[in-house]
C-alpha angles and dihedrals in degrees: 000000000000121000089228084052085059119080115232115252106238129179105219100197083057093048099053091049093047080050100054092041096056085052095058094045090052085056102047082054099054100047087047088049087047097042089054089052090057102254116150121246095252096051090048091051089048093046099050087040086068094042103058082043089058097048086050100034091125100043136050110290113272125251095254104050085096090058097064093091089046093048098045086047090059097040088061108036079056086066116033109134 
């Protein structure tokens, strides 16, 4: 009858990937934002460690809690000068 009475079609499988993938993204941020201001590679992988262990503190850790390394990896050999 309403459209707020109707529940929203969502394609789970394509959730979880834009999830992840936003994840990811948010990661890849931070580690960019912390590599300009000077920070080393091994205290931004620990930071952001914590971090993600904070946001899911009360859940199972996420999936990709075991890229940060990875990703931080990746973030800095991009910009190695």
């Amino acid at each position: 009858m309403f459209i707020w009475d109707e529940k929203p079609k969502t394609n789970l499988r394509h959730a979880k990937e834009q999830r992840r993938a936003m994840y990811k993204k948010e990661i890849e941020d931070r580690a960019g934002l912390l590599l300009r201001l000077g920070y080393k590679a091994r205290d931004v992988k620990a930071r952001l460690k914590k971090s993600v262990d904070w946001d899911f503190d009360l859940h199972d850790a996420p999936d990709h809690a075991s890229e940060v390394d990875r990703i931080v990896d990746d973030v800095y050999k991009r910009n190695q000068k």
